[in-house]
C-alpha positions as CSV (number, residue, x, y, z in Angstrom):
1,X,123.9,-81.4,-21.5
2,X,120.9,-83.2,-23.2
3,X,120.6,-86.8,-22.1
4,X,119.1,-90.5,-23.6
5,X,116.3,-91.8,-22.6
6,X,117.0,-93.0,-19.7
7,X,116.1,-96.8,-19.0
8,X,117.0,-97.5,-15.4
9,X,114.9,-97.6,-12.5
10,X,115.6,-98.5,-8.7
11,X,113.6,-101.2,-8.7
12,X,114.8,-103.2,-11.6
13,X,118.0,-102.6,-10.1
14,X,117.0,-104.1,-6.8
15,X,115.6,-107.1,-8.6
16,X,118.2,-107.9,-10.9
17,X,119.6,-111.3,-9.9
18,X,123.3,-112.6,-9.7
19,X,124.5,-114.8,-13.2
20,X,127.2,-117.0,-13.6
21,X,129.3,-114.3,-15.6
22,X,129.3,-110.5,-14.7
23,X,126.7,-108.8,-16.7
24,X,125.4,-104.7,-17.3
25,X,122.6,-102.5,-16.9
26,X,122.3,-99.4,-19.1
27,X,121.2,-96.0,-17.7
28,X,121.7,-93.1,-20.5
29,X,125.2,-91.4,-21.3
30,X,127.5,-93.9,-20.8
31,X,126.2,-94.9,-17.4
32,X,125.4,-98.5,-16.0
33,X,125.2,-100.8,-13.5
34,X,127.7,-104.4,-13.6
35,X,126.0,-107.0,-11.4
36,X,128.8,-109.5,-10.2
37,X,128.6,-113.7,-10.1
38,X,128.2,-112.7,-6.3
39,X,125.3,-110.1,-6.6
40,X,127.6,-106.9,-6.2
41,X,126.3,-103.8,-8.2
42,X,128.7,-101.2,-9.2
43,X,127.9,-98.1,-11.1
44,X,130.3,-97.5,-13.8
45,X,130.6,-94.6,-16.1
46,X,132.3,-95.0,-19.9
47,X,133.6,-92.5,-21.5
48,X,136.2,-91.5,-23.7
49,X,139.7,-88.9,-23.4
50,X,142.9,-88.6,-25.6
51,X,140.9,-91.0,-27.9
52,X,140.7,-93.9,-25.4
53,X,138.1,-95.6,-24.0
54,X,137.7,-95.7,-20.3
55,X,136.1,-96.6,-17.4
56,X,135.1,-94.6,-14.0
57,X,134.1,-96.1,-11.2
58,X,131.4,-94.4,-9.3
59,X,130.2,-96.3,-6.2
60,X,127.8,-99.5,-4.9
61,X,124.5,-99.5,-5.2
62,X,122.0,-99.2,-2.5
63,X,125.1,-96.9,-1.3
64,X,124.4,-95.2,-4.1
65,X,121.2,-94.6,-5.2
66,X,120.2,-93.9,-9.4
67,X,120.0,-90.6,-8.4
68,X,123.0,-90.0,-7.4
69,X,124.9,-92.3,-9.7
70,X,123.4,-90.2,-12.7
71,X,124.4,-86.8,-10.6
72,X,128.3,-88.0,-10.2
73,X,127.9,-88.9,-13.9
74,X,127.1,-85.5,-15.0
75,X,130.1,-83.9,-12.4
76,X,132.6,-86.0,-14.4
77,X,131.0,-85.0,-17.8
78,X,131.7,-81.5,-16.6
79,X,135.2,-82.4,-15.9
80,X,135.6,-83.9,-19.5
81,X,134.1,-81.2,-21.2
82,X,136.7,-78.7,-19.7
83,X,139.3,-80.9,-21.1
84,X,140.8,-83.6,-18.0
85,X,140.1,-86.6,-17.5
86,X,137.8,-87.4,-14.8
87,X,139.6,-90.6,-13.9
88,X,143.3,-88.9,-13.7
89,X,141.8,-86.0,-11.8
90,X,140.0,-89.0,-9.0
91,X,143.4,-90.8,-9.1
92,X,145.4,-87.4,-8.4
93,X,142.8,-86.6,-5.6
94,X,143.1,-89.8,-3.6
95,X,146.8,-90.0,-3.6
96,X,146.5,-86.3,-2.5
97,X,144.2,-87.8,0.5
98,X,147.0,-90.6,1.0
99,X,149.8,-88.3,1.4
100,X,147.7,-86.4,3.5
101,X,146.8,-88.9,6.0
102,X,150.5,-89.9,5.9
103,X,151.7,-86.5,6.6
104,X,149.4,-86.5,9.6
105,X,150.4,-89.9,11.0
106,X,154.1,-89.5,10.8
107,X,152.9,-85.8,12.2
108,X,150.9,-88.0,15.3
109,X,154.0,-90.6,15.5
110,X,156.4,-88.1,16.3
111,X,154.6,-85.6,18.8
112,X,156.7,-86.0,22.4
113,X,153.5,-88.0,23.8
114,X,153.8,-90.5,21.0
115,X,157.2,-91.2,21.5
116,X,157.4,-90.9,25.3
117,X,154.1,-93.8,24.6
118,X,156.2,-96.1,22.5
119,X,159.6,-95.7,24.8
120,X,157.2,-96.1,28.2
121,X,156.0,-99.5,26.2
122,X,159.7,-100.4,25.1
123,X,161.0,-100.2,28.8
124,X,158.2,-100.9,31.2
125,X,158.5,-104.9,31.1
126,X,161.7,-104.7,32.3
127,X,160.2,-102.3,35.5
128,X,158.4,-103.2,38.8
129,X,154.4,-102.4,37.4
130,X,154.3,-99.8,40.5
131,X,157.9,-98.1,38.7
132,X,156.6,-97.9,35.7
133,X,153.2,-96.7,37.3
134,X,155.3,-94.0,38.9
135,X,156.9,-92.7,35.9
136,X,154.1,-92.5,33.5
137,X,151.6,-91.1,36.5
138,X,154.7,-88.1,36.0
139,X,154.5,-87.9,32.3
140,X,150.7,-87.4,32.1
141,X,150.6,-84.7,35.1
142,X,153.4,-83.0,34.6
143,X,154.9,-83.2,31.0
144,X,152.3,-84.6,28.6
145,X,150.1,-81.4,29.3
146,X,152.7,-78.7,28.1
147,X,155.1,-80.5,25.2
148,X,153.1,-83.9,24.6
149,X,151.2,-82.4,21.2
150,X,155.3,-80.9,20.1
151,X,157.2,-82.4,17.6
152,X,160.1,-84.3,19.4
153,X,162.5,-82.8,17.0
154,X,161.3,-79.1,17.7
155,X,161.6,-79.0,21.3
156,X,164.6,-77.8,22.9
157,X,166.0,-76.8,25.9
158,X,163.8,-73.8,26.6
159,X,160.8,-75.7,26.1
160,X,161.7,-78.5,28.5
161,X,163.5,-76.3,31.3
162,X,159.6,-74.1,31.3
163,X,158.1,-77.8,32.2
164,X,160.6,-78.2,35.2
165,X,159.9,-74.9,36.3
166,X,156.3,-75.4,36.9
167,X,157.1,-78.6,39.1
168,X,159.9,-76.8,40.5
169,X,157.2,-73.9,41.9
170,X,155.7,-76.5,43.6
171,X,158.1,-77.0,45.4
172,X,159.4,-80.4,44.2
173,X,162.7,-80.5,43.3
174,X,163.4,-83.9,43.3
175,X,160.0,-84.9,41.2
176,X,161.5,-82.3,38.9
177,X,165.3,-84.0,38.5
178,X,163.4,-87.6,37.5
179,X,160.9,-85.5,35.2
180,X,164.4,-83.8,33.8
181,X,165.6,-88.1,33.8
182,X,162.5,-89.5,31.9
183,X,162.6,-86.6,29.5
184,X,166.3,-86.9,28.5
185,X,165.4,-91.1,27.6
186,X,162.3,-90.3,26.0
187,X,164.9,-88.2,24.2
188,X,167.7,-90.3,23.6
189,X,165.0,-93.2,22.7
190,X,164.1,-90.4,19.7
191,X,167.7,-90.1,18.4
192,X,167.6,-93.9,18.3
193,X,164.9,-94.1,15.9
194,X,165.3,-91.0,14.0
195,X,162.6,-88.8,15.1
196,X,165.4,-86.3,16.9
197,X,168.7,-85.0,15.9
198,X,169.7,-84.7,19.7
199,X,169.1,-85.0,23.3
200,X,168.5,-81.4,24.2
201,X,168.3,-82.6,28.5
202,X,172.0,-82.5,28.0
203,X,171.9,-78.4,28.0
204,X,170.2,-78.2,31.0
205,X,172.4,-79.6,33.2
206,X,172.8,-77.5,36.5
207,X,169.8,-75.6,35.8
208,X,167.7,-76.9,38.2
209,X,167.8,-76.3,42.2
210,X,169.5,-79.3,43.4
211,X,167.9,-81.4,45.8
212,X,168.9,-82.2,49.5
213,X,169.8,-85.4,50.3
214,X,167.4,-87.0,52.0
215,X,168.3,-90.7,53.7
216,X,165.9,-93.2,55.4
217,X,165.5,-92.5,59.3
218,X,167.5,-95.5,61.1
219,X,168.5,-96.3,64.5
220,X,172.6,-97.1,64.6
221,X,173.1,-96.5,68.1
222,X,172.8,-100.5,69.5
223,X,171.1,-99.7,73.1
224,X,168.6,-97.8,71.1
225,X,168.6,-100.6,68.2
226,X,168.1,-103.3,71.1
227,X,164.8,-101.0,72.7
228,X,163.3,-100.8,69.2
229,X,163.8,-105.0,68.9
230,X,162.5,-105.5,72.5
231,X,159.5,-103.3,71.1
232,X,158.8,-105.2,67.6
233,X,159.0,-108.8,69.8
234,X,156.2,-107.2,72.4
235,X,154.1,-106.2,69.0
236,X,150.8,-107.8,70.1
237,X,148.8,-107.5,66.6
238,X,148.2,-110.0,63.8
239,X,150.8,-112.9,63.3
240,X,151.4,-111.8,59.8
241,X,152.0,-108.3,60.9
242,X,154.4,-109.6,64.1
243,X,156.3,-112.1,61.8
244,X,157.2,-109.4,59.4
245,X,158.2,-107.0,61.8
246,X,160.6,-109.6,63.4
247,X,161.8,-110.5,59.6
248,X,162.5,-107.6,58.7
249,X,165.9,-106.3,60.5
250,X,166.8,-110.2,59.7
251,X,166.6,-109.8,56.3
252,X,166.9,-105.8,55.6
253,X,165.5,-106.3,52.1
254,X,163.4,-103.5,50.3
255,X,160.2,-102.7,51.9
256,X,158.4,-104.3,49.0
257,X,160.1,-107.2,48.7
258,X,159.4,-108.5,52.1
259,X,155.9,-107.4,51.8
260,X,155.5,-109.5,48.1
261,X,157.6,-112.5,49.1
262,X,156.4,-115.7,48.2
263,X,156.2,-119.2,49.7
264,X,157.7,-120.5,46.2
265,X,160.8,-118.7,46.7
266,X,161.2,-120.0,50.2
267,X,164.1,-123.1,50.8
268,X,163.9,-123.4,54.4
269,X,165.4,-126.6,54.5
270,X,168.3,-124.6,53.3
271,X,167.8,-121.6,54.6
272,X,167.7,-119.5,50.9
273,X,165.4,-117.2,49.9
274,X,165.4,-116.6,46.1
275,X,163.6,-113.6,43.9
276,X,164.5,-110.8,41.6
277,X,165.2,-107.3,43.2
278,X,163.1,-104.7,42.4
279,X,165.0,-102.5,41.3
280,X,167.5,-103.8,39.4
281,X,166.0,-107.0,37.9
282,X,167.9,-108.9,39.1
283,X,168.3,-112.3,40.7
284,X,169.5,-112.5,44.4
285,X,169.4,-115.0,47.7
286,X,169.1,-113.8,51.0
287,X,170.5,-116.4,53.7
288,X,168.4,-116.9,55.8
289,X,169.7,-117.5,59.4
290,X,167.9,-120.0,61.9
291,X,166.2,-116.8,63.5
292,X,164.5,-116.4,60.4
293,X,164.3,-119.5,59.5
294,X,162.1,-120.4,62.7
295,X,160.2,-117.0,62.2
296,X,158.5,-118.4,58.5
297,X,158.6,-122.1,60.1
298,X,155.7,-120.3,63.0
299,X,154.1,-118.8,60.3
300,X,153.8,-121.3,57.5
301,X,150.6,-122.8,59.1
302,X,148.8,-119.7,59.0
303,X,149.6,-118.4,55.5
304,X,151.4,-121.4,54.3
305,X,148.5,-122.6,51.8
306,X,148.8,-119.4,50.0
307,X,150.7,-117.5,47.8
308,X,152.0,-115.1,49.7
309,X,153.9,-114.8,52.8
310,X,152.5,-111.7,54.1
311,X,148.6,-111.8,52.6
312,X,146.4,-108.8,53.1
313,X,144.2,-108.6,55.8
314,X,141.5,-108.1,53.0
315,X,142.1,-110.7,51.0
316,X,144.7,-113.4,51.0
317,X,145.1,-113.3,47.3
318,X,146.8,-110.2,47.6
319,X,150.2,-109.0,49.3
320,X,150.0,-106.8,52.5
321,X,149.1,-103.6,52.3
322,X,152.9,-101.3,52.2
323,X,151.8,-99.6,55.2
324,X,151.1,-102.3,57.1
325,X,154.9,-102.6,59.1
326,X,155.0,-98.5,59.1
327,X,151.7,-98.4,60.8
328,X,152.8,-101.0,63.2
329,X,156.3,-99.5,64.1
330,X,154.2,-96.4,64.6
331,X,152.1,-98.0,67.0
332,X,154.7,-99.3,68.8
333,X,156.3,-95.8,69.6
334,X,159.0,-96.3,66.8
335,X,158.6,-92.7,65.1
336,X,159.4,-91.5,61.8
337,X,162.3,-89.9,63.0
338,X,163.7,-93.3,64.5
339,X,163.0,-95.5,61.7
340,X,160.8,-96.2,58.5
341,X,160.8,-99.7,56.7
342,X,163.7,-98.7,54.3
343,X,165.3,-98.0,57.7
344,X,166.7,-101.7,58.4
345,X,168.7,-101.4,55.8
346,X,170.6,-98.3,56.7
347,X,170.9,-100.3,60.3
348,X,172.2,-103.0,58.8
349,X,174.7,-101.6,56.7
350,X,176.2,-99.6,59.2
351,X,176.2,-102.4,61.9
352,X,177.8,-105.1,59.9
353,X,180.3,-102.8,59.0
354,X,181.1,-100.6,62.2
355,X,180.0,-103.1,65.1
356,X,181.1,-106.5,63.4
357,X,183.4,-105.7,60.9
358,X,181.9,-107.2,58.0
359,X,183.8,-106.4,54.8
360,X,181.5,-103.7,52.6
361,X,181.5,-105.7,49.4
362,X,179.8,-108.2,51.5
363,X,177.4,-106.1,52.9
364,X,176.9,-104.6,49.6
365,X,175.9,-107.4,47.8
366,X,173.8,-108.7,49.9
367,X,172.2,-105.4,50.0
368,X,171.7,-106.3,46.3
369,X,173.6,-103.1,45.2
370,X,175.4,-103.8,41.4
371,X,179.1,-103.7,42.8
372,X,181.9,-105.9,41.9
373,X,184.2,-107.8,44.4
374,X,187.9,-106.8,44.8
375,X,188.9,-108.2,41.4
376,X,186.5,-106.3,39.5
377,X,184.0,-109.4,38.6
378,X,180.4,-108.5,38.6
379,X,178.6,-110.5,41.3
380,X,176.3,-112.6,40.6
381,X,173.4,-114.5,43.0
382,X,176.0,-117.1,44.3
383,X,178.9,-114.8,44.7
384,X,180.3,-115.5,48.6
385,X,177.3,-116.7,49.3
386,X,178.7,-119.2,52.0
387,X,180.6,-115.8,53.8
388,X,177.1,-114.0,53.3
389,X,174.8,-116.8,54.8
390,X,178.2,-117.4,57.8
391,X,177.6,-113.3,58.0
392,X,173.2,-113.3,58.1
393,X,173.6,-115.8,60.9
394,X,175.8,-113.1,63.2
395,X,173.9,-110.6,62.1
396,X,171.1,-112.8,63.5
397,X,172.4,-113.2,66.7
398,X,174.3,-110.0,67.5
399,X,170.8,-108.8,67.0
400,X,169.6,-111.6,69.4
401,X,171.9,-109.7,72.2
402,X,171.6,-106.5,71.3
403,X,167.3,-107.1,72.1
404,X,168.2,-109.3,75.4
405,X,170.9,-106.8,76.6
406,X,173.5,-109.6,76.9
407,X,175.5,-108.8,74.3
408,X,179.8,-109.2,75.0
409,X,181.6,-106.9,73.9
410,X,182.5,-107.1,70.4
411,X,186.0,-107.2,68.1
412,X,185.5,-106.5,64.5
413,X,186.7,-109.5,62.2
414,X,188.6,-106.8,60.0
415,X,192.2,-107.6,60.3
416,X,193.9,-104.6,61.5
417,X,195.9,-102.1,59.4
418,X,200.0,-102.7,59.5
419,X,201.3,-99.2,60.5
């Protein structure tokens, strides 16, 4: 269409100065440039439709140069002349773009990795790190590859039972059942916040092969229990090493938690040891009987200006290594087959109840399992503790005879049954 003079050039643009009030530059054709109190230039295009004057918006300059100011002038004068208006159609285009880009984010927000993301980040402060390490290392290698990009709500039990089968050809079943566990809270953590309609997991219940049971290797037989003691109190390696091999048949905690306990948590004028299980979260006290509590008294010069107990041999701002008492029962001839370091516990459990009579809730609890004593009351980390710490110290010394041989014989405290 034929066009004004045309009265604009780049660089009077460039040199037009800032005023106290906003002021304009005329191109040709309804085109100009307001120069802002602050120096901004926008290019603006007047025009009028439906016998109104308006005003259209058509970018920054240097962004955009005179040329192609006066070219996006000419594409809306097109759009007038075919009868819209060019500001209506740019307003119906961006909210187009809008409810694009919202389509794609709740799209994004609701894929199975998204949510499995956000429920992982919901959950994992309540986890051991190494846990929570566990479970995602799962969801990236073996689910987030097949049904991460899906839609939560359009995956159902087909789709989830062909991810199990692939970890199930493997040949491990029991990584498959806690895939199968994760996946049915990712799912359930989707129902919550109404990105799924159900829980599909629940279908799928005896479709996988079950899984053998599989329990810790532990000596219960006390001559063989007294060899394996007379072995750990021979162990000729690093004190750390040697102290937490004596420890730990004292204590029968959970491999890790001997290996990360700290000097902090340690009352040995009392004889407590205080920190949170891991893996339940919650707060417990081993007893500790004078055995033990002479075992951390020979120690506590050597790592006693730490933080941990049991430092690395790398460096003492870390915990051992978790392989550091397996390695050393293996050197001592104590095989796999005899014992591993969730082993003490099975010992224990099965000592205190069938060699000293020890009642189970006892035993339990201070196994830190989640029962509740004969009444029905949860426990909690003072529950019996003066039968528990009067039960650690036997447990101490019945361990003392069973490793010098000089054990008497010994009567269960369990009241027997009236016929």
């Amino acid at each position: 269409m034929p066009q004004t003079a045309r009265r604009l050039t780049d660089a009077r643009i460039r040199n037009a100065s800032p005023r106290e009030k906003s002021y304009k530059l005329y191109d040709a054709a309804g085109l100009y440039v307001e120069v802002s109190p602050a120096g901004g230039k926008l290019w603006r295009w007047k025009y009028r439709f439906a016998d109104k004057e308006k005003r259209l918006a058509l970018g920054r300059y240097p962004a955009v140069a005179l040329a192609e100011a006066r070219k996006r002038r000419d594409e809306a004068e097109r759009v007038l002349s075919g009868g819209e208006d060019p500001g209506a159609l740019r307003r119906a285009e961006k909210e187009a773009q809008r409810a694009g880009a919202e389509a794609q984010r709740i799209k994004e927000v609701n894929r199975f990795e998204s949510v499995a993301r956000e429920w992982y980040a919901v959950q994992s402060g309540a986890w051991v790190p190494s846990h929570g390490e566990r479970i995602f290392r799962r969801l990236e290698r073996d689910v987030f590859p097949y049904i991460g990009a899906h839609p939560i709500a359009e995956l159902g039990a087909p789709e989830v039972l062909g991810v199990l089968r692939r970890i199930e050809a493997r040949g491990a079943r029991e990584t498959a059942h806690r895939a199968l566990s994760n996946i049915s809270q990712v799912f359930r953590y989707a129902v919550a916040t109404g990105r799924a309609d159900a829980d599909p997991t629940r279908d799928l219940r005896g479709a996988l092969e079950p899984v053998r049971a599989a329990h810790h290797a532990a000596l219960t037989d006390p001559d063989r229990v007294g060899a394996m003691l007379r072995a750990l109190a021979d162990y000729r390696g690093t004190p750390i090493v040697r102290a937490a091999l004596r420890l730990a048949p004292l204590v029968f905690v959970r491999p890790g938690e001997l290996r990360r306990a700290r000097w902090e948590e340690m009352d040995l004028e009392h004889g407590r040891w205080s920190f949170t299980v891991s893996k339940t979260r919650q707060e417990h006290i081993v007893p500790l009987a004078q055995q033990a509590v002479d075992i951390l008294r020979e120690l506590e010069p050597v790592t006693g200006g730490g933080e941990w107990v049991f430092p690395g041999a790398r460096s003492r701002s870390r915990p051992m290594s978790e392989n550091a008492v397996l390695y050393a029962l293996r050197g001592l001839g104590v095989t796999a087959e005899d014992m591993t370091g969730h082993g003490f516990r099975a010992l224990a459990r099965t000592l205190l109840d069938e060699a000293l009579g020890f009642p189970p809730h006892l035993i339990e609890h201070q196994l830190a399992h989640r029962v509740k004593d004969p009444l029905g009351r949860a426990y909690n980390r003072t529950a019996h503790l003066p039968e528990r710490a009067a039960m650690m110290q036997r447990w101490a010394d019945y361990l003392d005879e069973l490793r010098t041989g000089e054990r008497p014989r010994v009567v269960p405290i369990r009241k027997a049954r009236r016929s």
